[in-house]
C-alpha positions in Angstrom: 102.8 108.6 46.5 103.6 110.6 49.2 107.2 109.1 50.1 110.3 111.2 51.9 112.5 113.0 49.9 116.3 110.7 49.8 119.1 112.8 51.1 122.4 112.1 50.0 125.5 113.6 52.1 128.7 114.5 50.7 130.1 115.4 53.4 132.7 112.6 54.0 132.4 110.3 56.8 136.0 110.3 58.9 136.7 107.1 58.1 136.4 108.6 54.4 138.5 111.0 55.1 141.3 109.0 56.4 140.5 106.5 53.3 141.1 109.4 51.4 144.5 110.8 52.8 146.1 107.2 52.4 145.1 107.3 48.3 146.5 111.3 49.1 150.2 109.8 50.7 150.1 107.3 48.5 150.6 109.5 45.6 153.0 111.7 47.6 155.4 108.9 46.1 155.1 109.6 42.7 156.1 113.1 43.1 159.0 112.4 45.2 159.6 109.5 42.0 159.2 112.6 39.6 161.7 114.6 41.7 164.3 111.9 42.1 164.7 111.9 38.2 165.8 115.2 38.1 169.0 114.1 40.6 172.0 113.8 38.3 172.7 110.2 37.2 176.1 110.0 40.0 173.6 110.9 42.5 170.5 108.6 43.0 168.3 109.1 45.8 169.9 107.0 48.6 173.0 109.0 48.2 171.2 112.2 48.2 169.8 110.8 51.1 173.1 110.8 52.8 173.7 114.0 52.0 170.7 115.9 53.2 170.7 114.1 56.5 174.8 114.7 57.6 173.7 118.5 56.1 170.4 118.7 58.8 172.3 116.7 61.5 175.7 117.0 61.4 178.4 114.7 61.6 177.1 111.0 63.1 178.3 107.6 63.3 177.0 105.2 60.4 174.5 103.3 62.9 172.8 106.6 63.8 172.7 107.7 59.9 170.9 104.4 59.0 168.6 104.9 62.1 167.3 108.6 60.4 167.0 107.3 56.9 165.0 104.6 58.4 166.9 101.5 56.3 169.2 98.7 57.2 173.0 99.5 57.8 173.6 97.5 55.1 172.1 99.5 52.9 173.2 102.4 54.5 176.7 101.5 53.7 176.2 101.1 50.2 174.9 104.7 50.0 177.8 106.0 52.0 180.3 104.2 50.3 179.4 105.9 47.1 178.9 109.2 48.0 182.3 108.8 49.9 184.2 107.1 46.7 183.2 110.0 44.9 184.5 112.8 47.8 181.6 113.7 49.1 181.4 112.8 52.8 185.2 111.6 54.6 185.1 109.1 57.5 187.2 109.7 59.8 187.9 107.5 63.4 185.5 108.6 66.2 187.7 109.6 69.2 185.9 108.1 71.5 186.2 104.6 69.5 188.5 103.9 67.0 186.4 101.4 65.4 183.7 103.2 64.5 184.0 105.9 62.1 182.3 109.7 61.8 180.9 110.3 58.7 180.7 114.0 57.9 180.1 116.3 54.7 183.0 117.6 52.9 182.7 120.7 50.9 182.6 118.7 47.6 179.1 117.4 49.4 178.3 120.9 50.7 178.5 121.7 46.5 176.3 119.1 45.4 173.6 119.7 48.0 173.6 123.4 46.8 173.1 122.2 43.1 170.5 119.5 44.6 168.3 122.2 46.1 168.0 124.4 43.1 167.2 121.2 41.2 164.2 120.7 43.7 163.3 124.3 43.8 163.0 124.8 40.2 160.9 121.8 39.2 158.6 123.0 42.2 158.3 125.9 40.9 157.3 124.9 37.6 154.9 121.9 38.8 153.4 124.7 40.8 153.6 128.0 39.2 149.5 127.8 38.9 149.6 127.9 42.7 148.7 130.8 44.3 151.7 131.9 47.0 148.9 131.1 49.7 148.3 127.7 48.4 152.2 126.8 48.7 152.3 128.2 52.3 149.1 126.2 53.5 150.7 123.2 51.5 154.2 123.6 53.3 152.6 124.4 57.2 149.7 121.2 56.6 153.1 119.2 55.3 155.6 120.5 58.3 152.3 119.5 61.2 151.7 116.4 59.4 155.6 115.4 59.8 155.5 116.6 63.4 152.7 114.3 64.4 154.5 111.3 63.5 
């Protein structure tokens, strides 16, 4: 019985590929899930949120905060109430219209997104202490070009 040899490839197929960086993202949330829960309990993510965005952008109106976190002003609001009730971002009238107001950090917030980032460093550096120093830097250049091309 003289039949061909079956070939199997596993090599996947780029519609695989994709397939399999979805299920890849997708779990992307449970890390960030895992890394929320080490925010302290008067900080939950939406207000950390806040914090790290008027840290990497400055001071900005409440429309163009909501338009970077990528949620409704109403919920925007929410977040910026509380981190303000608690002193960690003023509002104070834009100059150019009283109406609106300019949110910016205060050094209460500057405080909190020092103790944040140690937070985040430190369980990252336990969940990936096995990880060779290469590893990490592929990891954070395949992370930074995959952000840029969206």
């Amino acid at each position: 019985m003289g039949g061909c040899p079956v070939t199997t490839s596993t090599a996947p197929t780029t519609a695989g590929r994709y397939e399999e960086l979805a299920r890849q993202l997708t779990g992307i949330g449970a890390v960030k899930r895992d890394l929320a829960r080490i925010l302290p309990p008067e900080c939950p993510p939406g207000a950390a949120a806040v914090l790290t965005v008027l840290d990497r952008h400055g001071e900005m109106r409440l429309s163009r905060l909501a338009a970077f976190m990528g949620v409704d002003i109403s919920v925007t609001s929410r977040h910026v109430a509380h981190v303000a009730d608690r002193g960690w971002i003023e509002r104070r009238a834009d100059p150019g219209d009283g109406r609106c107001r300019i949110l910016r950090l205060t050094p209460a917030g500057d405080a909190l997104l020092a103790e944040l980032g140690a937070r985040y460093t430190e369980a990252l550096e336990r969940a990936l202490g096995d990880w060779s120093p290469q590893d990490v830097d592929v990891l954070n250049t395949l992370l930074a070009r995959l952000r840029s091309s969206f």
